[in-house]
SELO-610518 format. One record per residue (C-alpha): residue in three letters; x negated, y, z negated; residue number from 1. Coordinates in Angstrom, 2 decimals. Layout:
[pt ala; [X; Y; Z]; NUM]
...
***
This chain:
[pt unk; [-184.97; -67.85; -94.26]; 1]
[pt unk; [-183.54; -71.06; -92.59]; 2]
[pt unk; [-179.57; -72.29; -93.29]; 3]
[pt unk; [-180.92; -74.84; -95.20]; 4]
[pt unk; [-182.73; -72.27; -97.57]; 5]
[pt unk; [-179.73; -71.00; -98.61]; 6]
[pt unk; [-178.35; -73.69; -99.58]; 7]
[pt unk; [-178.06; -73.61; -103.11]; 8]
[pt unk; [-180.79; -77.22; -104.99]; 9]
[pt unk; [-178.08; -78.94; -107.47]; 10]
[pt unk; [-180.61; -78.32; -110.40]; 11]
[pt unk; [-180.91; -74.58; -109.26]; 12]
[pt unk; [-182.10; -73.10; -112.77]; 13]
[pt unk; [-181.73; -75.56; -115.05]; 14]
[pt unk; [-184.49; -76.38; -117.97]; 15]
[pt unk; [-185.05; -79.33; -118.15]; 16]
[pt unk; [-186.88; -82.13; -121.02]; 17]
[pt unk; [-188.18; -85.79; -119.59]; 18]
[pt unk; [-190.17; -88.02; -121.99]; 19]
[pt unk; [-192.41; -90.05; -121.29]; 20]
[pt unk; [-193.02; -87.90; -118.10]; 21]
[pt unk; [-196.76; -88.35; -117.05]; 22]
[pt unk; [-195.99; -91.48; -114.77]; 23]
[pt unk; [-194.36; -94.16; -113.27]; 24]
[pt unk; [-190.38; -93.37; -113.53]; 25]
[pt unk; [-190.34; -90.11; -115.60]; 26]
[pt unk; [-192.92; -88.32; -113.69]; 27]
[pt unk; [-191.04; -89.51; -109.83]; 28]
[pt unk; [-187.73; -87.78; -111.89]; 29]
[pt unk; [-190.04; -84.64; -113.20]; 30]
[pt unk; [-191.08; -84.21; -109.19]; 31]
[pt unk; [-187.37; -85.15; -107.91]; 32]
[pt unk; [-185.84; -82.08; -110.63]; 33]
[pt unk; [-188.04; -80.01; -109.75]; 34]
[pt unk; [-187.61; -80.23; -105.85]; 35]
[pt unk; [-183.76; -79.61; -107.11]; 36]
[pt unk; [-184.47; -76.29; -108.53]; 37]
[pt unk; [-185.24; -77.17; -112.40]; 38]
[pt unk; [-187.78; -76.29; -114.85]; 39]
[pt unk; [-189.65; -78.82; -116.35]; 40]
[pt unk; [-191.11; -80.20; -119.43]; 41]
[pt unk; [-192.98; -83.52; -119.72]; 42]
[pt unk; [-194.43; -85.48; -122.60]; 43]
[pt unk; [-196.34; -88.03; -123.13]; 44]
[pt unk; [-198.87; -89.19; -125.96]; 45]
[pt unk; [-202.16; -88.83; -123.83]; 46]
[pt unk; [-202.83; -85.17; -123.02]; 47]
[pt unk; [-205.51; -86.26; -119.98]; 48]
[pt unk; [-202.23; -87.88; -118.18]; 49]
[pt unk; [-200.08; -85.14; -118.83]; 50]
[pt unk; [-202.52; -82.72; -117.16]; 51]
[pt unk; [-202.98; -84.73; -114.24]; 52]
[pt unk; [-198.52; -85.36; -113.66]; 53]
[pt unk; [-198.65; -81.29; -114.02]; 54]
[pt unk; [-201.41; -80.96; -111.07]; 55]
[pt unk; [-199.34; -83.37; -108.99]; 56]
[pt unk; [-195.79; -81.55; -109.61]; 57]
[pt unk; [-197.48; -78.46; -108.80]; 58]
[pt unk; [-195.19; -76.21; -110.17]; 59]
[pt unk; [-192.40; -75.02; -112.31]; 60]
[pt unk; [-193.55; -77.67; -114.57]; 61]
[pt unk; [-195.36; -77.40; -118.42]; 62]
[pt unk; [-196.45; -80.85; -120.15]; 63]
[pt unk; [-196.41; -81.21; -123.90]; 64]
[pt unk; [-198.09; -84.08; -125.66]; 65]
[pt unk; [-195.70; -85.75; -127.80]; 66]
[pt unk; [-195.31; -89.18; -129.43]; 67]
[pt unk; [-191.53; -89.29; -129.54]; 68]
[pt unk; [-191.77; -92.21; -132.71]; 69]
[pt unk; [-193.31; -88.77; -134.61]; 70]
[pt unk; [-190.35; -86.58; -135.85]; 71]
[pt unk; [-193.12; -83.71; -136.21]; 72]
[pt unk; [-194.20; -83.92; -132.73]; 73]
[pt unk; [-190.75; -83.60; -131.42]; 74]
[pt unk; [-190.07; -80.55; -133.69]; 75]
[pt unk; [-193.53; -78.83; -131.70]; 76]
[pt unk; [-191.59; -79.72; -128.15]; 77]
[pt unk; [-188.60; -78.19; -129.01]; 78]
[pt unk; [-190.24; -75.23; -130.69]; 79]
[pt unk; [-192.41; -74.89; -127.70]; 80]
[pt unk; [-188.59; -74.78; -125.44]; 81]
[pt unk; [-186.92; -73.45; -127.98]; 82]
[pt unk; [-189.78; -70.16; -127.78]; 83]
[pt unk; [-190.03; -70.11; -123.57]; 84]
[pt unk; [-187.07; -70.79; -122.58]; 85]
[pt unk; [-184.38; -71.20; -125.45]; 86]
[pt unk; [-182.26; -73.69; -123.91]; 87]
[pt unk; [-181.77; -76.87; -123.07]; 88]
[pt unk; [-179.66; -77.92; -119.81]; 89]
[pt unk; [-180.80; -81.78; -118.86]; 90]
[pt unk; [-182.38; -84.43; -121.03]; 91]
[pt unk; [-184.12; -87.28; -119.93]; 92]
[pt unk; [-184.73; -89.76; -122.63]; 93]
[pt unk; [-187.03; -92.19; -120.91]; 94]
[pt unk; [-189.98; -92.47; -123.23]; 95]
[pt unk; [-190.27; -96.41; -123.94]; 96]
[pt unk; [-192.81; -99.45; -124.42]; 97]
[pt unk; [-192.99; -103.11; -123.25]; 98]
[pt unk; [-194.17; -105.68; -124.74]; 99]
[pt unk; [-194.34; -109.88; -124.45]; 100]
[pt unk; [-193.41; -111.87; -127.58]; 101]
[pt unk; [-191.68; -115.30; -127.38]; 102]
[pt unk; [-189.48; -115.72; -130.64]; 103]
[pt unk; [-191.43; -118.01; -132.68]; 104]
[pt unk; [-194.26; -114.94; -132.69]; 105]
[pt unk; [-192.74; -111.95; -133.20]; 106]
[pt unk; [-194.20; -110.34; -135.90]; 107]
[pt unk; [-193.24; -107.23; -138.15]; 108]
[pt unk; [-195.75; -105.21; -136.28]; 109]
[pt unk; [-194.52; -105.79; -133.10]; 110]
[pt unk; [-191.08; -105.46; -134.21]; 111]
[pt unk; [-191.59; -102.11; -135.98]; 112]
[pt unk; [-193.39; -100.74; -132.89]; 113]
[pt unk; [-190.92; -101.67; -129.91]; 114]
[pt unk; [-187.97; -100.22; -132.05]; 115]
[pt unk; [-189.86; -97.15; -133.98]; 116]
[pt unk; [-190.40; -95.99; -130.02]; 117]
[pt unk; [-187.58; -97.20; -128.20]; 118]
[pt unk; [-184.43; -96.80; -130.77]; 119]
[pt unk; [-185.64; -94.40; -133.73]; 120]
[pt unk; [-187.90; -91.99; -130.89]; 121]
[pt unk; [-184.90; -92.08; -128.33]; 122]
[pt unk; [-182.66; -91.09; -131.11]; 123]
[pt unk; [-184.68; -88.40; -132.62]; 124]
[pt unk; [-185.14; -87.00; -129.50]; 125]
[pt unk; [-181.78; -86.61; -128.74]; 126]
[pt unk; [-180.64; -85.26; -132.24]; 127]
[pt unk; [-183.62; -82.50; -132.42]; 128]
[pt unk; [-182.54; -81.44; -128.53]; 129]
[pt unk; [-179.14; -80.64; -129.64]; 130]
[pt unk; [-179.31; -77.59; -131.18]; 131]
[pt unk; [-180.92; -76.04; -127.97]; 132]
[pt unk; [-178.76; -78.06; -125.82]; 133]
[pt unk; [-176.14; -75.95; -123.74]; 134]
[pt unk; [-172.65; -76.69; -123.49]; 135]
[pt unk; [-171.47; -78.70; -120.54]; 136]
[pt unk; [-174.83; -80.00; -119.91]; 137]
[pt unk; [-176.19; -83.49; -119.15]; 138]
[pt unk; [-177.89; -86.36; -121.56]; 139]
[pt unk; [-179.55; -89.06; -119.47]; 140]
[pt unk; [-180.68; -92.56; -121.44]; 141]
[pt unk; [-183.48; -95.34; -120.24]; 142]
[pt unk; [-181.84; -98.45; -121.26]; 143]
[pt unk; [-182.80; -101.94; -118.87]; 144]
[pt unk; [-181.11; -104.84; -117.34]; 145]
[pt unk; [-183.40; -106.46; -120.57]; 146]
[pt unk; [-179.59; -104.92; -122.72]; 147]
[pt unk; [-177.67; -107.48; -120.41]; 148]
[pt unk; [-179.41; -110.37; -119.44]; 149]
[pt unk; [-181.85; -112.78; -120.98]; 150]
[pt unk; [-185.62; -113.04; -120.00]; 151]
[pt unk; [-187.82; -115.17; -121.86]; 152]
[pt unk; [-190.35; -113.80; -124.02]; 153]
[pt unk; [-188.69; -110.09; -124.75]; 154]
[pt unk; [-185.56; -110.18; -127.09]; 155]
[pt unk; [-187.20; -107.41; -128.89]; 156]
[pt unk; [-187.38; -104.83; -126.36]; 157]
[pt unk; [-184.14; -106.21; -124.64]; 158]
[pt unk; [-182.53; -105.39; -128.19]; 159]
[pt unk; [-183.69; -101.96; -127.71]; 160]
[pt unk; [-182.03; -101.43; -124.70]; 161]
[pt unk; [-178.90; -102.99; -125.68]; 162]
[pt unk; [-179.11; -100.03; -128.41]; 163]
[pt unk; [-179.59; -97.57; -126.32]; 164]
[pt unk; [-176.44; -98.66; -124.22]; 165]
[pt unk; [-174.47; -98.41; -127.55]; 166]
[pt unk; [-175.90; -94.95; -127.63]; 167]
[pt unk; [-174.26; -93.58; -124.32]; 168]
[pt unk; [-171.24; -94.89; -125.52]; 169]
[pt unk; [-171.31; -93.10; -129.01]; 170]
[pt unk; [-172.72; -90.11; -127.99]; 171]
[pt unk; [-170.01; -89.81; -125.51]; 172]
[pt unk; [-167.30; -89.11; -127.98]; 173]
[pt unk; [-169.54; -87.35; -130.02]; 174]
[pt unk; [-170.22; -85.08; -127.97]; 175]
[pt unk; [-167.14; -84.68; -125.97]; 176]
[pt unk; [-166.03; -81.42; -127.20]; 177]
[pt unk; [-169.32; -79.53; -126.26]; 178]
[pt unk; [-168.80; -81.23; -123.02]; 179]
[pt unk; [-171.76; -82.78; -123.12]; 180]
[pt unk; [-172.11; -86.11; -120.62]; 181]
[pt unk; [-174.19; -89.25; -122.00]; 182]
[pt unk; [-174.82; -91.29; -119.40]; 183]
[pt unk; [-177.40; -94.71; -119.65]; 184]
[pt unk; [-180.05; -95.62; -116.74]; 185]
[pt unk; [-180.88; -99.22; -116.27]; 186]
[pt unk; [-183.63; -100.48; -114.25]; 187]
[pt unk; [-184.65; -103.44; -112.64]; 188]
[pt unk; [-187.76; -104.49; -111.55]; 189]
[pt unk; [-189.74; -101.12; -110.71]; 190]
[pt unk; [-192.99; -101.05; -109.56]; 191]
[pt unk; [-194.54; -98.74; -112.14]; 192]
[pt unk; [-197.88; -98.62; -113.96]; 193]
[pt unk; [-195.85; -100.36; -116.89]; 194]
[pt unk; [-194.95; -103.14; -114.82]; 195]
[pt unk; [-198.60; -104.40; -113.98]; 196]
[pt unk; [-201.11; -107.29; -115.49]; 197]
[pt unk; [-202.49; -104.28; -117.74]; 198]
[pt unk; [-199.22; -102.79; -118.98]; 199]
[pt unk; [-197.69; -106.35; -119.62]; 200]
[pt unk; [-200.58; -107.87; -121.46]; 201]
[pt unk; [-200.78; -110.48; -118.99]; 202]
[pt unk; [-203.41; -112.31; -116.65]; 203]
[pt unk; [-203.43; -111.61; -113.18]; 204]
[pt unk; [-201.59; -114.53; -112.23]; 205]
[pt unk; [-199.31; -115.09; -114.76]; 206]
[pt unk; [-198.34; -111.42; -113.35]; 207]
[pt unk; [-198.12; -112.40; -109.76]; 208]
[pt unk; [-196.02; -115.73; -111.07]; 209]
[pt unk; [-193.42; -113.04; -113.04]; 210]
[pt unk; [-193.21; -110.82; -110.11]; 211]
[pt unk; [-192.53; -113.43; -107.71]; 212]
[pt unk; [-189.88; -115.25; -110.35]; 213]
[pt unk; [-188.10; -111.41; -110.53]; 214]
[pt unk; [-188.43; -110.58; -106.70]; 215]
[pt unk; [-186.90; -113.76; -105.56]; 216]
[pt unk; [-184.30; -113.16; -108.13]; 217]
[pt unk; [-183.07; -109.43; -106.59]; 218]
[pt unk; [-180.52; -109.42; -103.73]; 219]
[pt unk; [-182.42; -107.31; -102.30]; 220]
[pt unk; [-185.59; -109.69; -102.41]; 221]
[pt unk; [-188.31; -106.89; -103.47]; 222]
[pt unk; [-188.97; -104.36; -106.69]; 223]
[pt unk; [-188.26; -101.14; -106.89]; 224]
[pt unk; [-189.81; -97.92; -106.44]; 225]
[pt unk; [-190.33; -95.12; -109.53]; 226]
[pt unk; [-188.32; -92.39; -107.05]; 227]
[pt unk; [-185.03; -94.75; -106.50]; 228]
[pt unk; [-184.48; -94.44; -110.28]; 229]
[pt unk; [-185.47; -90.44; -110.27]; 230]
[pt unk; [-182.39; -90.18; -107.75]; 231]
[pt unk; [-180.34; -91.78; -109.66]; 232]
[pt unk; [-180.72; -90.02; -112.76]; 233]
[pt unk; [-181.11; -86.58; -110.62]; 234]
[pt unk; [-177.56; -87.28; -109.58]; 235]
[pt unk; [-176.49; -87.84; -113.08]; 236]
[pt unk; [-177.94; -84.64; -114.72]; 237]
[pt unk; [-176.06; -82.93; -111.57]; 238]
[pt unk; [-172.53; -81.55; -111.09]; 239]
[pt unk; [-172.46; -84.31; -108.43]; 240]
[pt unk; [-171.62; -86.77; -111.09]; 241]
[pt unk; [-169.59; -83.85; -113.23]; 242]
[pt unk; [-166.36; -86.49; -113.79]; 243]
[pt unk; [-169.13; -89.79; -115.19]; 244]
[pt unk; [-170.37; -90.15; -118.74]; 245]
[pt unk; [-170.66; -92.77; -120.91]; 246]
[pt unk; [-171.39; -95.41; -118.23]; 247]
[pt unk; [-174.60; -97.49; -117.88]; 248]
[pt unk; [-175.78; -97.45; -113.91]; 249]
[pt unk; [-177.64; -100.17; -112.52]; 250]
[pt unk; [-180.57; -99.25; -110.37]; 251]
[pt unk; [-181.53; -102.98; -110.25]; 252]
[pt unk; [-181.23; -104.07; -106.68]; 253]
[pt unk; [-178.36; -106.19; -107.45]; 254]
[pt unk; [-179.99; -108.60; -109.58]; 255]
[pt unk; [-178.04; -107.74; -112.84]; 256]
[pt unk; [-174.74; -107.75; -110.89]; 257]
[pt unk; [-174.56; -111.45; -109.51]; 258]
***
């Protein structure tokens, strides 16, 4: 055994619950917890891509399809924890859709659909975790730079993450005598299957014409990658970050900052 085998991983034994885990961000943050020690659950609403994320992690690592908007499915997930492993240490609440509507089209449908997954889902899936959720453990939330600036075309969805931020904050005092941190996430521009002509609904150049518009907007000048947001929220379900909660970190490359 090398030196740095026995070192002890930060997530050493810890069970761990990501929606929304069979790509893009929650998937690079099922591989990065696991690599830390964890156990892992995933979910997602198409079982095919859930079998395929559990193949890549490899191990340590059991997917359960779940829409998160269905308060029945996310009594099955926590049954399913509640029956293997009894316990909940780290919750990732990442599951969350996208979609285009300028304001003189949004429509009841699309309305109903952004916030029945991003707000009432999120929610749910925090309340239902907390009765397996151990003391002194560590809530993680997927808001968006969306919650703080305006982009045309998505005040829907960038109400929903200005929701969620409200969340971290609540939850914090909530659940400060169980010790219990609530922190928020917020991406930038990540390059992630969401973030494509497909997942936006969009033509192939009226992608490439967004991307370039964001890119040239980030400090940094280019989008981010799926496992610079899992190391950010591996740090905050960590001890590393046992003295932060209620705070919203940027993972943006700057361009929410300036």
């Amino acid at each position: 055994m090398t030196q740095t085998e026995l070192i002890p991983k930060r997530l050493d034994g810890r069970i761990a619950v990501i929606t929304g885990g069979n790509s893009g961000i929650g998937l690079a943050t099922a591989h990065r917890f696991v690599q830390e020690g964890a156990y892992v659950y995933i979910t997602g609403r198409r079982q095919g891509e859930l079998d395929k994320a559990v193949q890549q992690i490899g191990r340590n690592a059991m997917a359960v399809q779940d829409d998160v908007s269905n308060l029945a499915d996310l009594d099955r997930l926590y049954d399913t924890v509640k029956q293997q492993k009894g316990r909940i240490d780290i919750l990732f609440a990442n599951a969350g859709v996208f979609e285009f509507a300028p304001v003189g089209s949004i429509t009841e449908s699309h309305f109903d659909k952004i916030f029945n997954i991003n707000v009432k889902g999120l929610l749910f899936t925090v309340l239902k975790a907390l009765p397996l959720f151990q003391d002194g453990g560590s809530i993680i939330l997927t808001a968006s730079i969306g919650g703080s600036k305006g982009f045309e075309g998505v005040s829907v969805y960038a109400a929903t993450k200005a929701a969620i931020r409200s969340f971290a904050r609540s939850w914090t005092v909530d659940l400060k005598n169980r010790k219990i941190r609530v922190n928020a996430v917020s991406p930038g521009a990540i390059s992630t299957p969401m973030a494509s002509s497909t997942g936006m609904g969009l033509s192939t150049e009226q992608f490439e014409q967004l991307k370039t518009s964001l890119v040239n907007a980030v400090p940094l000048g280019r989008m981010g990658y799926p496992e610079e947001i899992a190391q950010a929220v591996s740090f905050l379900a960590s001890h590393d970050s046992s003295y932060i909660t209620g705070i919203e970190l940027f993972v943006d490359g700057g361009i929410a900052q300036i």
